[in-house]
C-alpha positions as CSV (number, residue, x, y, z in Angstrom):
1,X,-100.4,47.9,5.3
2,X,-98.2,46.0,2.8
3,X,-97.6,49.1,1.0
4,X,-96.4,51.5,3.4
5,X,-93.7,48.1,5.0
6,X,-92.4,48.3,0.9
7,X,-92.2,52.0,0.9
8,X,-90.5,51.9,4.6
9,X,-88.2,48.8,3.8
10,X,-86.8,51.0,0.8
11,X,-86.3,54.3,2.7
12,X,-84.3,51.9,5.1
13,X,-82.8,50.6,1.9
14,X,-81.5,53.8,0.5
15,X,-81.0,55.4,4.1
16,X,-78.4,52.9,4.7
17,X,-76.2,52.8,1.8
18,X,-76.3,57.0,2.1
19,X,-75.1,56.6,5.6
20,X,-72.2,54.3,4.7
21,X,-71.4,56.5,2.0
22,X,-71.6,59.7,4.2
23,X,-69.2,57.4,6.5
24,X,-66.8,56.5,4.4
25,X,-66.3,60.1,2.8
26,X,-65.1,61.9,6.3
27,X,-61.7,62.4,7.5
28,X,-61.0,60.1,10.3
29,X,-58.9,61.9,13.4
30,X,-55.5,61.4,12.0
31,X,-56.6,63.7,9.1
32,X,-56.7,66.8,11.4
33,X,-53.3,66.8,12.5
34,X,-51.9,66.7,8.8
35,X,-53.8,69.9,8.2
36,X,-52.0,71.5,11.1
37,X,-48.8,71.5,9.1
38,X,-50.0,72.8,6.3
39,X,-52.0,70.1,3.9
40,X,-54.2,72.5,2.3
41,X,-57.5,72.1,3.6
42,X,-58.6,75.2,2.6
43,X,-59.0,74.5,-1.0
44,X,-62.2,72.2,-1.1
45,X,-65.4,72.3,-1.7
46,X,-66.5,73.7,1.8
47,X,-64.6,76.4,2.3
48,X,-61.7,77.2,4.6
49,X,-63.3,74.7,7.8
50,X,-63.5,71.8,5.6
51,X,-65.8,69.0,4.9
52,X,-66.2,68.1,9.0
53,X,-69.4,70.2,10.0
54,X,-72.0,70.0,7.0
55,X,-70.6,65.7,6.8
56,X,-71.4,65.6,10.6
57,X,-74.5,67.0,10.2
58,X,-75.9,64.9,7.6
59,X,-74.4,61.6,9.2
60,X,-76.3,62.8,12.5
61,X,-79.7,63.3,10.4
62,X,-79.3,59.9,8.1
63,X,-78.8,58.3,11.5
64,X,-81.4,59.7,13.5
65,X,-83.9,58.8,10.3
66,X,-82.5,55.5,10.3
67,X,-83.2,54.8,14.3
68,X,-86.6,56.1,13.8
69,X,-87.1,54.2,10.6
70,X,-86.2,51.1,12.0
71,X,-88.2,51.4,14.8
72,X,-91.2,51.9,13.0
73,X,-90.3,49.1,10.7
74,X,-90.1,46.9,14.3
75,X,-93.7,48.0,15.5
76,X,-95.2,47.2,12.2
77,X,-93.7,43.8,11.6
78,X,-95.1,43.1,15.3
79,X,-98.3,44.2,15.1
80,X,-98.4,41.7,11.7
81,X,-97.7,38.8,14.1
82,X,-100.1,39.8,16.5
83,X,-103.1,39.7,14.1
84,X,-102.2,36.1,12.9
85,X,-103.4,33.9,15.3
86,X,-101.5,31.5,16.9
87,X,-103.8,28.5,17.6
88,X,-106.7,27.0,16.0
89,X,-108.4,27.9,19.0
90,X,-108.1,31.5,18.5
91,X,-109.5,31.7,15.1
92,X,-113.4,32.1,14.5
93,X,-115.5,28.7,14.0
94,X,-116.0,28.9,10.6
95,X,-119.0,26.1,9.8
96,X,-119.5,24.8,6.4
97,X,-122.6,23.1,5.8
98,X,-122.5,20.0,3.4
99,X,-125.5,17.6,2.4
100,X,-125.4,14.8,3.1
101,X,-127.2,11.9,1.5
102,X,-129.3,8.8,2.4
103,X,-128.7,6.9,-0.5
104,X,-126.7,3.7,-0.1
105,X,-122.9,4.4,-1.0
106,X,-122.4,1.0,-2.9
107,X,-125.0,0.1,-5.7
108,X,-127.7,-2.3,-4.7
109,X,-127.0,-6.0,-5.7
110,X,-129.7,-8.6,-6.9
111,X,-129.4,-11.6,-4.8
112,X,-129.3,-13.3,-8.0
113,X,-126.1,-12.3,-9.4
114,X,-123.6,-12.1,-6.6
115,X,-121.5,-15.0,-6.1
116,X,-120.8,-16.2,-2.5
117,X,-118.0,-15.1,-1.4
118,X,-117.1,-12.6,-3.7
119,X,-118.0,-8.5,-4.2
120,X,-118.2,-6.9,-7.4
121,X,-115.2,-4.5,-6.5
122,X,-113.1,-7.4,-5.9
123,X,-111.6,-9.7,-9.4
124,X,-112.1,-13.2,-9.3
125,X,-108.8,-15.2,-9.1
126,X,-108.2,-18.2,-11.2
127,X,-108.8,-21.1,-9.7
128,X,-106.7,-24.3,-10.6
């Protein structure tokens, strides 16, 4: 799934910097009255009719791919939403199973050898 986003995401990529090249390259509608009076339009690379049809065309198709491109790009990205879930409620109980122990947590002491008042994990303070 991953992959196919990366591959998508780049055609996007490379779709969109083709389309604003193919935009930038056309005439705009000023240009066509200019060639009315003679501004030699029949010596490019076209032919006699210019650059206007065959650059129309392929803006039309780069932005038809582009539409359908980022559509698909939409649905995907959604559908990767909808499969995290959005509560702890909604994910699966996942049980992990520990030991657990009956031995006393603190080491036994020997009634002899505690002092009254004081623990072992606590330092004795000097007394004046």
């Amino acid at each position: 799934m991953e992959s196919i986003y990366t591959l998508l995401f780049i055609l996007q990529v490379i779709v969109a910097v083709a389309l604003i090249a193919f935009v930038l390259i056309q005439h705009g509608k000023g240009a066509d009255a200019g060639a009315a009076f003679g501004s030699g339009s029949s010596s490019t690379v076209f032919g006699s009719q210019g650059s206007g049809s065959f650059l129309t065309k392929v803006t039309t198709f780069l932005a038809v791919i582009f539409l359908a491109n980022s559509l698909l790009l939409a649905y995907l990205a959604s559908q990767s939403i909808r499969e995290v879930p959005t509560s702890l409620l909604d994910t699966s109980a996942i049980t992990e199973q520990s030991e657990t122990t009956t031995e006393a947590l603190l080491p036994s002491e020997e009634p002899g050898n505690v002092d009254e008042g004081n623990s072992n994990d606590i330092p004795n303070l000097p007394i004046e």
